[in-house]
Backbone atoms as SQL, in Angstrom:
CREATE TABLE atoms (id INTEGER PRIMARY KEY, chain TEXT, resi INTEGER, resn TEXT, atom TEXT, x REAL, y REAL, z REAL);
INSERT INTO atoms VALUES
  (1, 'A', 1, 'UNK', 'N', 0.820, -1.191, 0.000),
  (2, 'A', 1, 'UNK', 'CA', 0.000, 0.000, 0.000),
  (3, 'A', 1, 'UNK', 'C', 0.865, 1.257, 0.000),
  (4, 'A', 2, 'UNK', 'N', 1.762, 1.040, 0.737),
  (5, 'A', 2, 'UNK', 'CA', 3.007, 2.680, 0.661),
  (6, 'A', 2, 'UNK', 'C', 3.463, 2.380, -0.723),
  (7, 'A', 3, 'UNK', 'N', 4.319, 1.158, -1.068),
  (8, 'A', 3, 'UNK', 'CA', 4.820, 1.683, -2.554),
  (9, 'A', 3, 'UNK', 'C', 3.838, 2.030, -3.430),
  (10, 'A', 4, 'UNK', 'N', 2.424, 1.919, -3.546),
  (11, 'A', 4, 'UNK', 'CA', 1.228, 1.844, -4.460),
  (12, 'A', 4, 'UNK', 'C', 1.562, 3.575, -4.196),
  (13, 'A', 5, 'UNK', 'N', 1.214, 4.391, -2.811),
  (14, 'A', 5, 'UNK', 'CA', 1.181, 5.724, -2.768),
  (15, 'A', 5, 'UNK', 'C', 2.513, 6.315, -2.868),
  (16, 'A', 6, 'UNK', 'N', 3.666, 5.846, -2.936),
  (17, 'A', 6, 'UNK', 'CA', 4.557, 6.597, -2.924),
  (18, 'A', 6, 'UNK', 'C', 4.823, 6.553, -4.772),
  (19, 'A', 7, 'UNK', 'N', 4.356, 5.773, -5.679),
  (20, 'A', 7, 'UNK', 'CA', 4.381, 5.480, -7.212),
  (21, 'A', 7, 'UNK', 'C', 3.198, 6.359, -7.853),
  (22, 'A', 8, 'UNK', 'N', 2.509, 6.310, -7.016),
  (23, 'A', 8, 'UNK', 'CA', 1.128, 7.259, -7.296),
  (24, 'A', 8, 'UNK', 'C', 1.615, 9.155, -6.843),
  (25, 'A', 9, 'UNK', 'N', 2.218, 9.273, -5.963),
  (26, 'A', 9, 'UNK', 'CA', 2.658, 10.319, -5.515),
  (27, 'A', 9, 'UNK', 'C', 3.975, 10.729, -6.823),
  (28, 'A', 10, 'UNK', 'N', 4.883, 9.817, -6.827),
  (29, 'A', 10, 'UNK', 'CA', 5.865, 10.281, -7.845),
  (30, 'A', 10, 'UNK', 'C', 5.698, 10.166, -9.314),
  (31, 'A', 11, 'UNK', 'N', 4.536, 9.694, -9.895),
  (32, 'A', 11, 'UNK', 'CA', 3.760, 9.880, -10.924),
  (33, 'A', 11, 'UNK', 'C', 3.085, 11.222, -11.599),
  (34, 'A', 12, 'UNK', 'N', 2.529, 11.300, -10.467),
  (35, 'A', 12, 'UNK', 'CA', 1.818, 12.887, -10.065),
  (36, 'A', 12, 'UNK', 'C', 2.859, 13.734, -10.154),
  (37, 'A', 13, 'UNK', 'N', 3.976, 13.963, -9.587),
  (38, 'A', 13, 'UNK', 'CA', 4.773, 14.715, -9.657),
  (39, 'A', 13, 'UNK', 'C', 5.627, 14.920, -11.246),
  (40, 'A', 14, 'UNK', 'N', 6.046, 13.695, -11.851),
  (41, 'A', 14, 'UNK', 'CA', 6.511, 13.729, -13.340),
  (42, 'A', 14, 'UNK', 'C', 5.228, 14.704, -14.154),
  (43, 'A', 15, 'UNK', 'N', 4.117, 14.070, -13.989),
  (44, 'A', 15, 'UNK', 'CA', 2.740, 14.917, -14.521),
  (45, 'A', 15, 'UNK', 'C', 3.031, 16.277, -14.481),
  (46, 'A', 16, 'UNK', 'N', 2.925, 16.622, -13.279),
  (47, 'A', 16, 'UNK', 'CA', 3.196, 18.390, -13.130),
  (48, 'A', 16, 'UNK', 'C', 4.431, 18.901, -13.728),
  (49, 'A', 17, 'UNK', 'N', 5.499, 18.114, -13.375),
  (50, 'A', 17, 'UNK', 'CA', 6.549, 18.151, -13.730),
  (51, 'A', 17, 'UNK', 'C', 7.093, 19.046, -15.502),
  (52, 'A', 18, 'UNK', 'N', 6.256, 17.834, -16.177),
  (53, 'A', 18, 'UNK', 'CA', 6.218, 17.496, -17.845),
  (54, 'A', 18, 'UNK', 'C', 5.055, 19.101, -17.877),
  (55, 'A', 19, 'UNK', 'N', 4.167, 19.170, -17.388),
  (56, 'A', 19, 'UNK', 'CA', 3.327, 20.152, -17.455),
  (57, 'A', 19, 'UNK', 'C', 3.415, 21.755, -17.516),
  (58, 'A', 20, 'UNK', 'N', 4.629, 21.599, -16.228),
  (59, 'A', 20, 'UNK', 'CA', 5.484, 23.059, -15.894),
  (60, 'A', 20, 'UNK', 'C', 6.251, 23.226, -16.925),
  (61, 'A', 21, 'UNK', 'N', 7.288, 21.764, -17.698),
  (62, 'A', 21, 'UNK', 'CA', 8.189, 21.779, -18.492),
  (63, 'A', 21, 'UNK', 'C', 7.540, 22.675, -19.726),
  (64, 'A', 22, 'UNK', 'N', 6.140, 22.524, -20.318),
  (65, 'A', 22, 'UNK', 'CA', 5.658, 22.399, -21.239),
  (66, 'A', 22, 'UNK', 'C', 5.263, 24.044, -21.403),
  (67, 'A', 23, 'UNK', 'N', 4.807, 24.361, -20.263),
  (68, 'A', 23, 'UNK', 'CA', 4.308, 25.813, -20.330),
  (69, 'A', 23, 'UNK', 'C', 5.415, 26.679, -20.257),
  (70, 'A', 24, 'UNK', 'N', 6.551, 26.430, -19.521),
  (71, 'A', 24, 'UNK', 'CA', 7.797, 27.117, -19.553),
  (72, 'A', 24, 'UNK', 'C', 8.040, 27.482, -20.474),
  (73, 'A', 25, 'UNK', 'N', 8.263, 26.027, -21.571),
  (74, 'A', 25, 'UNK', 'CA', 8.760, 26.139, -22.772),
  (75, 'A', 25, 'UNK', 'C', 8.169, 27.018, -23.723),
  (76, 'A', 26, 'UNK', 'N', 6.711, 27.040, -23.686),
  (77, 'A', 26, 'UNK', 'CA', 5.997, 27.809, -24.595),
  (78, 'A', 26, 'UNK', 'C', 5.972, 29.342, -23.932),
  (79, 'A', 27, 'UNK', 'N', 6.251, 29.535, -22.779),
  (80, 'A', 27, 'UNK', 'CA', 6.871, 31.062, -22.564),
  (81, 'A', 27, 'UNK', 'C', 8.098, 31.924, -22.809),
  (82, 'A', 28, 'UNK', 'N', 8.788, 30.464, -23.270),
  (83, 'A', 28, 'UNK', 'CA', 10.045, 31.046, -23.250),
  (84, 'A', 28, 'UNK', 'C', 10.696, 30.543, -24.791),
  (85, 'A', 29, 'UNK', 'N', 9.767, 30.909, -25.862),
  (86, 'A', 29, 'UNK', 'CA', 9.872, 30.688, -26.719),
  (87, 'A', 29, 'UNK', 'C', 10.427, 31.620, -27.548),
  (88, 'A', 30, 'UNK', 'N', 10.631, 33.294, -27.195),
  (89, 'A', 30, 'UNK', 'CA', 10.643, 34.069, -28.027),
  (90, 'A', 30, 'UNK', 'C', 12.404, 34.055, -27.501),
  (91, 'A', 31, 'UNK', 'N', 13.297, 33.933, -28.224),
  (92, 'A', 31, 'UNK', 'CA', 14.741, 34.381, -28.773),
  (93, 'A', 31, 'UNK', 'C', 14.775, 35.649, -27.683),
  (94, 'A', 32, 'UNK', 'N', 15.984, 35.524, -27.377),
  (95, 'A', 32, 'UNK', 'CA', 16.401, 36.908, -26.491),
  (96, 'A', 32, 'UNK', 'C', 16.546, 38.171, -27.375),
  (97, 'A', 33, 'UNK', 'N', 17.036, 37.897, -28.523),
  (98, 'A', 33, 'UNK', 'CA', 17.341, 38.510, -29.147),
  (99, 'A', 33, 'UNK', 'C', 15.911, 39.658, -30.239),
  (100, 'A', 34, 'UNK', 'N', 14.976, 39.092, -30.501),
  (101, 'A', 34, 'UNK', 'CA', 13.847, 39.425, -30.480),
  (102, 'A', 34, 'UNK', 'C', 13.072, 40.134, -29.059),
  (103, 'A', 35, 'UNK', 'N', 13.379, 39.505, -28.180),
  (104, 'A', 35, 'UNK', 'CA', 13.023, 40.787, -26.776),
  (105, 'A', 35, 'UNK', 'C', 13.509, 41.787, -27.086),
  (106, 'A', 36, 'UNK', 'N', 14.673, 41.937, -27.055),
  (107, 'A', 36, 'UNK', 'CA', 15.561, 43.082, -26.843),
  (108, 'A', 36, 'UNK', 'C', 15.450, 44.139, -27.921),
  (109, 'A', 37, 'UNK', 'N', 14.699, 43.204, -29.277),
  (110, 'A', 37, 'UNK', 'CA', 14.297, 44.248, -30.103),
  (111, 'A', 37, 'UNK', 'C', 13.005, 45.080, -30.235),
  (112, 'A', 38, 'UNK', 'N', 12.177, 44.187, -29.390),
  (113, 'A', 38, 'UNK', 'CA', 10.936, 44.855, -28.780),
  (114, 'A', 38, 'UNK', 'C', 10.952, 45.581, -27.759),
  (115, 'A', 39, 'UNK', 'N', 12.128, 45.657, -26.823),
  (116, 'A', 39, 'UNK', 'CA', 12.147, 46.769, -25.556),
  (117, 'A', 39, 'UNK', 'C', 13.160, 47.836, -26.233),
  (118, 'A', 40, 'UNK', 'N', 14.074, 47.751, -27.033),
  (119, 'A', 40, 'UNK', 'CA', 14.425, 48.822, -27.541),
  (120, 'A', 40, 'UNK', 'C', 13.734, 49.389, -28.375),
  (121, 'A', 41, 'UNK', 'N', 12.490, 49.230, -29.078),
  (122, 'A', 41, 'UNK', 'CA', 11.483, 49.898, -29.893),
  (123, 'A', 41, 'UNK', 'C', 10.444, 50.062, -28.781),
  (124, 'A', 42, 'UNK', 'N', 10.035, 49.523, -28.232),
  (125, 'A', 42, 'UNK', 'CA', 9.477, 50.025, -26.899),
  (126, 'A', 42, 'UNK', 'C', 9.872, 51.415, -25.961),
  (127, 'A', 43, 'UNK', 'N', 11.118, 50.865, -26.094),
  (128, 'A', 43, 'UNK', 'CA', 11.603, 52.413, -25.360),
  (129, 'A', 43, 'UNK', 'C', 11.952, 53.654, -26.281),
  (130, 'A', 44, 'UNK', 'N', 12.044, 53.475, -27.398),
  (131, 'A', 44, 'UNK', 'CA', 12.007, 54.244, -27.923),
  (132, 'A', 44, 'UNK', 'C', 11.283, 55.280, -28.605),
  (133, 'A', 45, 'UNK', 'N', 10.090, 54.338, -28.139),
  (134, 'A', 45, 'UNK', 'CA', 8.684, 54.956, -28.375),
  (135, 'A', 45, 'UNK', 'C', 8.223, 55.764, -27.076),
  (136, 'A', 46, 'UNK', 'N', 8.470, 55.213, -26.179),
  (137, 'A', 46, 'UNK', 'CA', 7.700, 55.671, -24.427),
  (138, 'A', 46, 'UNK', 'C', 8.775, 56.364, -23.400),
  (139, 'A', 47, 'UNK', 'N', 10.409, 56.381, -24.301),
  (140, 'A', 47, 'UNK', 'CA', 10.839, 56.955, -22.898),
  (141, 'A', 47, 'UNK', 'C', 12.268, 56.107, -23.103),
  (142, 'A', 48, 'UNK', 'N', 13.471, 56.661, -21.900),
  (143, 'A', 48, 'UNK', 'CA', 14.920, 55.983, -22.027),
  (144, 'A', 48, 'UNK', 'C', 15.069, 56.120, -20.409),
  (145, 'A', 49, 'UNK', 'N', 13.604, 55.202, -19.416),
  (146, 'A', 49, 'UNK', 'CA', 14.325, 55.618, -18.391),
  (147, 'A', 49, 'UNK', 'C', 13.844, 53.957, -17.506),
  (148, 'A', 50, 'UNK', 'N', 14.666, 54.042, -16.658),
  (149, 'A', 50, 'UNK', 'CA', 14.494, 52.903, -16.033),
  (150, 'A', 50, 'UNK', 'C', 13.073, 52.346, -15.970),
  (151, 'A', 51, 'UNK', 'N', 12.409, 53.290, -15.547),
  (152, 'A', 51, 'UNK', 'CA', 10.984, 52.869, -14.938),
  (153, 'A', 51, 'UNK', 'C', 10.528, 52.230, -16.620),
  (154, 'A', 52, 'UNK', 'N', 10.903, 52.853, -17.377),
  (155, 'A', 52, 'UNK', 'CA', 10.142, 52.564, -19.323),
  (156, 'A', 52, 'UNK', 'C', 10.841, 51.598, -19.117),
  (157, 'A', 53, 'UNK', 'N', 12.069, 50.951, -19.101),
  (158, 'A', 53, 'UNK', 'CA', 12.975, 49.896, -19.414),
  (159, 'A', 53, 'UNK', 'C', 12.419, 48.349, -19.003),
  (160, 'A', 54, 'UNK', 'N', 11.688, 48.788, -17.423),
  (161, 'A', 54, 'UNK', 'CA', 10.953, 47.663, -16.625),
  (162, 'A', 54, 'UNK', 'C', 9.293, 47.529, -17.319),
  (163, 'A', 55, 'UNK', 'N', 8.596, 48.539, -18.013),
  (164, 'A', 55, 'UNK', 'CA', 7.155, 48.276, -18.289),
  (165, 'A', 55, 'UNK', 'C', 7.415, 47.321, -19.864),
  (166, 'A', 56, 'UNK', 'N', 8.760, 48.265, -20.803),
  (167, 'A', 56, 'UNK', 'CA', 8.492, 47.019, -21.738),
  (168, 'A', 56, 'UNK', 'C', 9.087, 45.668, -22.096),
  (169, 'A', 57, 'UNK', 'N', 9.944, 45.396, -20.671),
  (170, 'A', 57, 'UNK', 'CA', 9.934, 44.600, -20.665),
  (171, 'A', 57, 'UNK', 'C', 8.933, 43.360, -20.164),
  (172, 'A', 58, 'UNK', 'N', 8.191, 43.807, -19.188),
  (173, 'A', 58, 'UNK', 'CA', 6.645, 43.196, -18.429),
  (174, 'A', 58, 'UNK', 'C', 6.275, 43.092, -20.035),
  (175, 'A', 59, 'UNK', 'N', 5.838, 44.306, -20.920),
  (176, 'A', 59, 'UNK', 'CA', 5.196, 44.135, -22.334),
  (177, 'A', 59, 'UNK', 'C', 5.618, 42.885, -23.046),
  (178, 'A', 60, 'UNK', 'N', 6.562, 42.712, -23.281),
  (179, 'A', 60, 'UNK', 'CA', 7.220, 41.329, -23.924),
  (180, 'A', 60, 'UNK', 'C', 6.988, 40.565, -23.361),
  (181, 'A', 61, 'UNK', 'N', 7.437, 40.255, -22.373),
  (182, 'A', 61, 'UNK', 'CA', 6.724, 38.722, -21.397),
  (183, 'A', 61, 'UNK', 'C', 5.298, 38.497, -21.598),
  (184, 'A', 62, 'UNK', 'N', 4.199, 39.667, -20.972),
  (185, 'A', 62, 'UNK', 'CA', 2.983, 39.698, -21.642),
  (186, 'A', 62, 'UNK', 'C', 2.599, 39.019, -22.778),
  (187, 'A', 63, 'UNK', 'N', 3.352, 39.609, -23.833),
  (188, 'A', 63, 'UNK', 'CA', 2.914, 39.482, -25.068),
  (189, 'A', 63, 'UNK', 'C', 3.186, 37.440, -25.653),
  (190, 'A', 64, 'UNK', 'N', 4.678, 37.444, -24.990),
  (191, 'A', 64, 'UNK', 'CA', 4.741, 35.859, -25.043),
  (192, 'A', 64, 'UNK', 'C', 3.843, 34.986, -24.510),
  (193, 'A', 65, 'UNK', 'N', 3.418, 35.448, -22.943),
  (194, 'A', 65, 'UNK', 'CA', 2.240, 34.450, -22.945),
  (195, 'A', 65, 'UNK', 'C', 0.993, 33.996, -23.823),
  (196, 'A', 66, 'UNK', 'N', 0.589, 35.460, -24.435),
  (197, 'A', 66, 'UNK', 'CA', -0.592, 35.418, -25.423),
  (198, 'A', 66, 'UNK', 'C', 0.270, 34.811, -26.460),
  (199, 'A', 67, 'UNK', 'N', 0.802, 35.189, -27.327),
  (200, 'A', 67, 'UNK', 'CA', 1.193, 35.067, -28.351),
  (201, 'A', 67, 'UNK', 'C', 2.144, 33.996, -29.137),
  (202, 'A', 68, 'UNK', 'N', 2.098, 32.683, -29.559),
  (203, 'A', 68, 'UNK', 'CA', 3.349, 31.794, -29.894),
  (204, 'A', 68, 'UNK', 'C', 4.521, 32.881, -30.773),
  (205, 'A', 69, 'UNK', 'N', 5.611, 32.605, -30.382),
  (206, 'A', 69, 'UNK', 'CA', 6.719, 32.810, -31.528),
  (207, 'A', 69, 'UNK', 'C', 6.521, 32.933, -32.624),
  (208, 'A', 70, 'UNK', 'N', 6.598, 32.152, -33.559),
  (209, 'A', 70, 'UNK', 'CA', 5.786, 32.091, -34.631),
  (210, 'A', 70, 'UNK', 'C', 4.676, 33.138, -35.296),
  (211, 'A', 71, 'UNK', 'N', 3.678, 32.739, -34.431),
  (212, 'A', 71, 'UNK', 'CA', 2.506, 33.968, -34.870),
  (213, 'A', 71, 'UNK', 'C', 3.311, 35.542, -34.520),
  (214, 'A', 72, 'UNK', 'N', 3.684, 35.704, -33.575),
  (215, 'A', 72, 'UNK', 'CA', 4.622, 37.178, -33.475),
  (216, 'A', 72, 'UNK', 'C', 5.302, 37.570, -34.430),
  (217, 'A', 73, 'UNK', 'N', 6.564, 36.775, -35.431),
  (218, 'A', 73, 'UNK', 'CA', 7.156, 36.360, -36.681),
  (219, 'A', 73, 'UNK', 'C', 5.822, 36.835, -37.834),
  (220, 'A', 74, 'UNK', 'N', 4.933, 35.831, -37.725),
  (221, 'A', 74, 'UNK', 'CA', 4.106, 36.277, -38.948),
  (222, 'A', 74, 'UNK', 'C', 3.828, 37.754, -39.053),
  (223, 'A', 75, 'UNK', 'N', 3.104, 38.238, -37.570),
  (224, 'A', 75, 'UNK', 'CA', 2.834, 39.357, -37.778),
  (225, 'A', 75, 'UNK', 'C', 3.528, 40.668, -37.967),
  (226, 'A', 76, 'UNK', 'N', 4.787, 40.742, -37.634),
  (227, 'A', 76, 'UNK', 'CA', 6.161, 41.370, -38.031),
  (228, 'A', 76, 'UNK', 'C', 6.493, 41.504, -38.902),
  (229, 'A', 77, 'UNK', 'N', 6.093, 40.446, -39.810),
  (230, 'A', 77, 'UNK', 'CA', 6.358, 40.205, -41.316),
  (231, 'A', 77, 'UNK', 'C', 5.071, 41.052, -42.182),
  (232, 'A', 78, 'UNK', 'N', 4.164, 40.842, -41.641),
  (233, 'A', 78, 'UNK', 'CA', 3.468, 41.263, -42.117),
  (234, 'A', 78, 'UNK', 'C', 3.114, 43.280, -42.119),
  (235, 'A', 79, 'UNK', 'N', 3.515, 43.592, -40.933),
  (236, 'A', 79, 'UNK', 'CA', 3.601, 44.908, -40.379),
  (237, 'A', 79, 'UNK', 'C', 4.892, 45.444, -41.315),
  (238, 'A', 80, 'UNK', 'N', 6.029, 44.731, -41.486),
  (239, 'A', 80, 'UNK', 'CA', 7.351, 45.674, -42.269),
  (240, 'A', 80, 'UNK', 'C', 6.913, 45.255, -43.726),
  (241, 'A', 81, 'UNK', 'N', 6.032, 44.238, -43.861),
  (242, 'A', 81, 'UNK', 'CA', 5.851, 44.407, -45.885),
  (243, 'A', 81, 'UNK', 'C', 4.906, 45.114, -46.029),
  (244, 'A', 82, 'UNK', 'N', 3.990, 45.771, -45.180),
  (245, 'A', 82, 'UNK', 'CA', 2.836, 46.598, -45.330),
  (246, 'A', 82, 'UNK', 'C', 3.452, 48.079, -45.619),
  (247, 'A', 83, 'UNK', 'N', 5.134, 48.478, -44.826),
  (248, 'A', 83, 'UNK', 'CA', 5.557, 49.382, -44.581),
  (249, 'A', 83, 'UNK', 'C', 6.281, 49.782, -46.082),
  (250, 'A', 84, 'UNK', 'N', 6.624, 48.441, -47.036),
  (251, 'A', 84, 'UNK', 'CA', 7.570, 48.509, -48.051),
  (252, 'A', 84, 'UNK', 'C', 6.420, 49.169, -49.505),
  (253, 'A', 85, 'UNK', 'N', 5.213, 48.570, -49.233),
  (254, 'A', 85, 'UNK', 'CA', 4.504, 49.335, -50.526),
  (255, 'A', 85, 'UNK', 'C', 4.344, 48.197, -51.602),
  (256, 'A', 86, 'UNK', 'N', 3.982, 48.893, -53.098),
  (257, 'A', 86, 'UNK', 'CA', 4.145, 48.645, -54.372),
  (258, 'A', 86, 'UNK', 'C', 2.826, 47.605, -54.443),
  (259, 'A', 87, 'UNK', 'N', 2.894, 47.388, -55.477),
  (260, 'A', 87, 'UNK', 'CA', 2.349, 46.428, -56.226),
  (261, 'A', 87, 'UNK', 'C', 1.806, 45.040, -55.947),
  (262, 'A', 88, 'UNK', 'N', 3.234, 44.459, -55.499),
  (263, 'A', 88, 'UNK', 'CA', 3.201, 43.163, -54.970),
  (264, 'A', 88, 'UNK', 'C', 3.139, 42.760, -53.500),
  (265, 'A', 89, 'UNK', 'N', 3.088, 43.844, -52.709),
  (266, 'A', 89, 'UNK', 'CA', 2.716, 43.819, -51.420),
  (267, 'A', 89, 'UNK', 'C', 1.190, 44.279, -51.319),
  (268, 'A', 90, 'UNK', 'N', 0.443, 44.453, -51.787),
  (269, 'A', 90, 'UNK', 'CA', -0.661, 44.609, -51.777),
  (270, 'A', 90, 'UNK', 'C', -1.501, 43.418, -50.979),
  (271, 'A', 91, 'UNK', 'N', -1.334, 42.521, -51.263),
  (272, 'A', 91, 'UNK', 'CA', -1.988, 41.366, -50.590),
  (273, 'A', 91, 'UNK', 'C', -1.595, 41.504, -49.082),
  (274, 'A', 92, 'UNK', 'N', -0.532, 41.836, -48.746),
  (275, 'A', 92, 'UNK', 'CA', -0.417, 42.055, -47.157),
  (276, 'A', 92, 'UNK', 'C', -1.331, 43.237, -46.685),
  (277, 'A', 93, 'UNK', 'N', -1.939, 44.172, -47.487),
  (278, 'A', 93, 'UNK', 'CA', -2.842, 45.121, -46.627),
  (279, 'A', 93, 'UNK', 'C', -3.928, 44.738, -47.163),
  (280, 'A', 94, 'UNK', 'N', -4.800, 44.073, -47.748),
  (281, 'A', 94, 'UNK', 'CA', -5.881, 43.657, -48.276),
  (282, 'A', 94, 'UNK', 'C', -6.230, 42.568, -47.625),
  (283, 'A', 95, 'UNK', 'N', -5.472, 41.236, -47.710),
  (284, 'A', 95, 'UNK', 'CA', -5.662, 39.878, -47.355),
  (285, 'A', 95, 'UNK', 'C', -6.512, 40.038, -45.443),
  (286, 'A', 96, 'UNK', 'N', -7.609, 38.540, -45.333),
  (287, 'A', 96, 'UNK', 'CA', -7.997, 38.171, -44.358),
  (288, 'A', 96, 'UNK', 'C', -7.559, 38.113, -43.558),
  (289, 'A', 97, 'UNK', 'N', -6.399, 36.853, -44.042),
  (290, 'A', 97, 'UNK', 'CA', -5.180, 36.075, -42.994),
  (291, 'A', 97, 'UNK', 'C', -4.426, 37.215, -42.187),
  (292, 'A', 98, 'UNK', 'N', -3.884, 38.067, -43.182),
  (293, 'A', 98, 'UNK', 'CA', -2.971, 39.040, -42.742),
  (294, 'A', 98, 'UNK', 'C', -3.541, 39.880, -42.099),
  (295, 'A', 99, 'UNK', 'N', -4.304, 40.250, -42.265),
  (296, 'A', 99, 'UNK', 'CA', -5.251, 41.079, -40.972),
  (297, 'A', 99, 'UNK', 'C', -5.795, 40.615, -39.496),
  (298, 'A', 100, 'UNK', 'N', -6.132, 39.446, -39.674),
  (299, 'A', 100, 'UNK', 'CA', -6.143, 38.487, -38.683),
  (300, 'A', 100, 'UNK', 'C', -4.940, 38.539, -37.738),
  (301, 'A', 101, 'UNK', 'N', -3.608, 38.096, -38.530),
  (302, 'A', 101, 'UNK', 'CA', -2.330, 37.990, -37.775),
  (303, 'A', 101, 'UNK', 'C', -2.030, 39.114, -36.699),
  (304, 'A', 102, 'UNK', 'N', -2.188, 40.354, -37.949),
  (305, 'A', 102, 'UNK', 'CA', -1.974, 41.659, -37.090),
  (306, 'A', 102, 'UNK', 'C', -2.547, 41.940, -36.245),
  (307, 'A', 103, 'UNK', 'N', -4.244, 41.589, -36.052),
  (308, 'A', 103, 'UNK', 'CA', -4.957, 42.247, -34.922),
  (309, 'A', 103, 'UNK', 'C', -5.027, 40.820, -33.864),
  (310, 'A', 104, 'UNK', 'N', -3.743, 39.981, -34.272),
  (311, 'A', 104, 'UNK', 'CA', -3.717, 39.320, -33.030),
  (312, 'A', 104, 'UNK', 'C', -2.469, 39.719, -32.281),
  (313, 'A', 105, 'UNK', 'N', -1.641, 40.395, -32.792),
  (314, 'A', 105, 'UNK', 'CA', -0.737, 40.584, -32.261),
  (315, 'A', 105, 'UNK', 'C', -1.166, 41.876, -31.283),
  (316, 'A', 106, 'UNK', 'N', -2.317, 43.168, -32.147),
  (317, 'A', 106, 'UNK', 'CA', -2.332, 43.964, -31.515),
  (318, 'A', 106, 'UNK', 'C', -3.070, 43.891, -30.378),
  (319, 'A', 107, 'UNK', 'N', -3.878, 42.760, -30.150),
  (320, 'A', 107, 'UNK', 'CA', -4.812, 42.678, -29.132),
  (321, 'A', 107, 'UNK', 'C', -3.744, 41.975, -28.172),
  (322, 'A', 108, 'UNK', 'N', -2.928, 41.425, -28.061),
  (323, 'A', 108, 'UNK', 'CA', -1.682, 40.758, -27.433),
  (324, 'A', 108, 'UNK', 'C', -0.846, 42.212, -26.454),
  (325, 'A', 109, 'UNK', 'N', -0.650, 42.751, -27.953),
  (326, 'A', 109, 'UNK', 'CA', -0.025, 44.109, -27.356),
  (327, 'A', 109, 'UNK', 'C', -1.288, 45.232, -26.405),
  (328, 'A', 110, 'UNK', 'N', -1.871, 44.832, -26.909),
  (329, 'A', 110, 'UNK', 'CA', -3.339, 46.000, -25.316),
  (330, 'A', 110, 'UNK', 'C', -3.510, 45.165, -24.492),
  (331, 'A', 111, 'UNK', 'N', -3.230, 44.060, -24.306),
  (332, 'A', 111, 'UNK', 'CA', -3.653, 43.255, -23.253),
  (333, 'A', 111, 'UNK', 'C', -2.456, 43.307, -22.219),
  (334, 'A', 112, 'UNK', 'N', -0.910, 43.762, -23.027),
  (335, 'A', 112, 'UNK', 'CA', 0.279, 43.638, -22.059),
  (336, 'A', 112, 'UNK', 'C', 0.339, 45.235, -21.991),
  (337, 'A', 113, 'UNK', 'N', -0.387, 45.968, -22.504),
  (338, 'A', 113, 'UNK', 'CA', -0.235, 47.717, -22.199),
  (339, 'A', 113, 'UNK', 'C', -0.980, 47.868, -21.247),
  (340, 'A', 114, 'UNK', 'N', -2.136, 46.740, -20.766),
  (341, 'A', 114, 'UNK', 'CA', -3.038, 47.354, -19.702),
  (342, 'A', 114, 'UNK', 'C', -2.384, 46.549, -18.448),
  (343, 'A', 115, 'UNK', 'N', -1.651, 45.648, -18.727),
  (344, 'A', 115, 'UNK', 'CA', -0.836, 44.864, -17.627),
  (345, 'A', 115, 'UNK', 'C', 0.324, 45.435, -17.213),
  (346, 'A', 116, 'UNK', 'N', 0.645, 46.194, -17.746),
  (347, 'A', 116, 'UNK', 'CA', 2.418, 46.697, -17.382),
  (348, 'A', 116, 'UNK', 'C', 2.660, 47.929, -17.511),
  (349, 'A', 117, 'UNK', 'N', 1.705, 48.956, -18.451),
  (350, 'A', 117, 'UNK', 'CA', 1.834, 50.372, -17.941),
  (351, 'A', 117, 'UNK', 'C', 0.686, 51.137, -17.562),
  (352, 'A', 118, 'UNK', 'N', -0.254, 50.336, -17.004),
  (353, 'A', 118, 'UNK', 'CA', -1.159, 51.233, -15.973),
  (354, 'A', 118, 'UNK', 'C', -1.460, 50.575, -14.769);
């Protein structure tokens, strides 16, 4: 009966374990290097001072929880070919998908603006 609960107890624990592993992972999905390019456009938008330095960074973390890697990528992509113009970018300001992407990112981004700078 103890080894039954102590196998049942350390079972449970791998469970949570694999579980914590899993959500970690998907928080900590975005490249450092991609943070750092969102808190330096962050701050460069709101300010060069400590207190700005700490809200966009809360913003990025924010935004990783909502947001996979990936979909952040799409919508980036989609935001700097909207910025380039012409002809053949047209489908990035017209298209469903691409509109979709963007107003998931931006609802990502108001959801970590109401979490971290007010």
């Amino acid at each position: 009966m103890i080894r039954l609960a102590t196998a049942l107890l350390l079972l449970a624990g791998a469970v949570q374990s694999a579980s914590a592993q899993g959500v970690a992972e998907r928080l900590n999905d975005y490249p450092t290097e991609a943070r750092a390019d969102y808190v330096f456009g962050c701050m460069a938008a709101n300010g060069q001072s400590r207190d700005v330095l700490r809200k966009c960074s809360c913003s990025i973390d924010e935004i990783a929880t909502i947001l996979p890697y990936d979909k952040y990528v799409e919508a980036e992509t989609v935001l700097s070919m909207r910025l380039t113009g012409g002809e053949r970018m047209a489908i990035f300001n017209s298209s469903v998908a691409a509109n979709t992407i963007v107003a998931d990112l931006r609802r990502a981004q108001a959801e970590a603006e109401v979490v971290c700078f007010f």
